[in-house]
C-alpha positions in Angstrom: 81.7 15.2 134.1 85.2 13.8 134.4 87.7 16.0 132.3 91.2 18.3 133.1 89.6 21.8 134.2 92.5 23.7 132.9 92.4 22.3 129.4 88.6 22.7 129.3 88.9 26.4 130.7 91.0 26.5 127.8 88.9 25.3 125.2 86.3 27.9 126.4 88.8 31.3 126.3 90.0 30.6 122.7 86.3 30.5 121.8 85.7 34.0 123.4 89.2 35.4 122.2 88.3 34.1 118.5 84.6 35.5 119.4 85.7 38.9 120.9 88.6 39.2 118.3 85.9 39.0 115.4 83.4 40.9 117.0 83.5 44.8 116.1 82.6 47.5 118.7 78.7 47.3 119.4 78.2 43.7 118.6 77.6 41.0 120.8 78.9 37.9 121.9 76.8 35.3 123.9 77.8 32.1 125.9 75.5 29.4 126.9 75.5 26.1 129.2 73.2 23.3 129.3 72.8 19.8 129.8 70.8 18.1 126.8 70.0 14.9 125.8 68.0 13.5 128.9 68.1 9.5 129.0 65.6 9.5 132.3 64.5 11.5 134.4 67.7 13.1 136.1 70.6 11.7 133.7 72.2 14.5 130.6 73.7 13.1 128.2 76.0 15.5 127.6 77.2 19.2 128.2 76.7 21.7 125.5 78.5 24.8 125.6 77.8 27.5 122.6 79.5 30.7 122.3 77.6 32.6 119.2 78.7 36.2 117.9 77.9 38.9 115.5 80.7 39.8 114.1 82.3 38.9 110.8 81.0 35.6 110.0 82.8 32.6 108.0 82.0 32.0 104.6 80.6 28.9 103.4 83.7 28.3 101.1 85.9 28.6 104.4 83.1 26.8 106.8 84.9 23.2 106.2 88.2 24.5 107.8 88.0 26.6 110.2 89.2 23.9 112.8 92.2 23.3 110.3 95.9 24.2 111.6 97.5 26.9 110.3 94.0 28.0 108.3 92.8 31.1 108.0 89.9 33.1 106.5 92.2 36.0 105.0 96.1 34.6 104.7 97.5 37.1 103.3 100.6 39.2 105.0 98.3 42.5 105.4 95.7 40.8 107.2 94.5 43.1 110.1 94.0 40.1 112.7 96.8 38.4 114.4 97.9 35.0 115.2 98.4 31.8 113.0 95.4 29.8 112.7 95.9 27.2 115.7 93.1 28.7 118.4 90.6 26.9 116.9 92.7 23.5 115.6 93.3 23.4 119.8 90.1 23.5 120.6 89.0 20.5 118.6 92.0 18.6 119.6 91.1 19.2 123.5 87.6 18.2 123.1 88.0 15.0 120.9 90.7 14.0 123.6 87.7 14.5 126.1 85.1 12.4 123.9 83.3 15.5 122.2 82.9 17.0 119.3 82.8 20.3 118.5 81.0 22.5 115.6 80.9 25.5 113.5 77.8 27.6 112.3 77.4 31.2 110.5 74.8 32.5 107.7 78.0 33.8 106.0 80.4 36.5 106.0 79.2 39.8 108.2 76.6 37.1 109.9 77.7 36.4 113.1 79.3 32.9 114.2 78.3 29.7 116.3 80.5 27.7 118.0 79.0 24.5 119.8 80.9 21.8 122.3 79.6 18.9 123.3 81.3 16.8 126.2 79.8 13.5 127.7 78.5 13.7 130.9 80.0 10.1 133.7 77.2 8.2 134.2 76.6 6.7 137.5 78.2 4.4 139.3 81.2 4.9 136.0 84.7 4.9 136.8 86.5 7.9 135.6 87.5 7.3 131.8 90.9 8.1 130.3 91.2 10.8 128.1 91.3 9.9 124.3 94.9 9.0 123.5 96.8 9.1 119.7 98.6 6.5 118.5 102.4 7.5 119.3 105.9 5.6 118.4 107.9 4.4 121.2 110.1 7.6 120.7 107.4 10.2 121.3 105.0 8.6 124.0 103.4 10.6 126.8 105.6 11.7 129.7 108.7 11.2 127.3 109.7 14.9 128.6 108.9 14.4 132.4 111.2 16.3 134.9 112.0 19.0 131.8 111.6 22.5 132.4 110.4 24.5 129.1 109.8 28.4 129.0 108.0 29.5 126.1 108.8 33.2 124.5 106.3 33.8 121.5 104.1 37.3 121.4 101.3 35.1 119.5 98.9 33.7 122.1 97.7 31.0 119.0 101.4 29.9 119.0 101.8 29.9 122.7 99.0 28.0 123.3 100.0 25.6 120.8 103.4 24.9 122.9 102.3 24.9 125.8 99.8 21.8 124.9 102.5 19.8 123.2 104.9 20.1 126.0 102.5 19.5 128.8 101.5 16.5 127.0 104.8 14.8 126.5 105.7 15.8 130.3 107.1 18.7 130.7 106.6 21.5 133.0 106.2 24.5 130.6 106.0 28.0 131.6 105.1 31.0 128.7 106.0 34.5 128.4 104.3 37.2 126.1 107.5 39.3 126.0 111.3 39.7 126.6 111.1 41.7 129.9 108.8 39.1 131.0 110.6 36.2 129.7 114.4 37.6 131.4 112.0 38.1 134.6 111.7 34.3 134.7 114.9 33.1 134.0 116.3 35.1 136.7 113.7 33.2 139.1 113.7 30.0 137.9 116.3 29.4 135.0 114.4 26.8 132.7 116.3 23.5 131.2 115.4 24.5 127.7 114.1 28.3 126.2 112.0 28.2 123.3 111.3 31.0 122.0 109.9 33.1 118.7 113.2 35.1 117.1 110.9 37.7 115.6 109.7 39.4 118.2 108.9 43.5 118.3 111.4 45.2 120.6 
């Protein structure tokens, strides 16, 4: 298939993270690869990629939007799980830019979960498509960043993600940290043109 591996290697580690995260001790998560929809005799259709779980479920009420931004099951402040809500919103933006689709499945809350990806497979003799594009203004097309370098300081992987995407996007060469030691550790070795970072950090 044509694609970018490293977005696509993405799109598969937010499904375990969100899998794992949601999975208690004991439980089980399980990923599978396959190549369905067979138009002759050696020709896929597409690539399916499922990662299914049995931990907490999503209710029905919530099923709609899980691939929302900034949506979450439980939203309130004492949640136990971290992060805000954008794992998921990623992953649908990465595969629709590849020309899938991805879905959402669970019996309900304490069920277990289902997460399936499709991506087209070329076909022969294709040339290599261009991934799906948005419609952009002139003052935020692809690229418009090229030759800026971007270091990322957030301790939320959902958020870091999330930046790291947007800027890569638009051009520029983006590097994250997880923490402040880590962070000063880069800009001693290679001082960025712009830091962007979370101001709420734990110490």
């Amino acid at each position: 298939m044509w694609g970018d591996a490293k977005r696509l290697q993405q799109v598969v580690w937010n499904l375990l993270t969100n899998a794992v995260k949601f999975t208690p001790s004991g439980g089980t998560v399980e990923v599978r690869l396959s190549a369905v929809g067979v138009t002759d005799s050696s020709s896929p259709n597409y690539v399916q990629i499922t990662v299914s779980d049995t931990g907490k479920g999503i209710s029905k009420e919530f099923l709609p939007y899980v691939f929302d931004r900034f949506r979450q099951a439980d939203g309130s402040i004492t949640r136990a799980d971290s992060g805000l809500g954008l794992g998921l919103a990623i992953v649908r933006h990465l595969v629709e830019l590849h020309g899938g689709t991805v879905t959402a499945e669970s019996p309900g809350k304490d069920k277990g979960a289902t997460f399936t990806v499709k991506l087209p497979l070329k076909q022969r003799r294709s040339p290599p498509p261009r991934l799906r594009g948005e419609k952009k203004s002139d003052g935020m097309r692809p690229g418009i960043l090229a030759g800026l370098k971007v270091l990322v300081v957030d301790d939320e992987p959902d958020n870091r993600d999330f930046l790291m995407v947007a800027l890569e996007y638009f051009g520029a060469s983006a590097t994250a940290a997880a923490t402040a030691a880590e962070a000063i550790d880069i800009l001693q070795q290679s001082p960025p043109h712009i830091l962007v970072s979370d101001i709420g950090m734990p110490a």
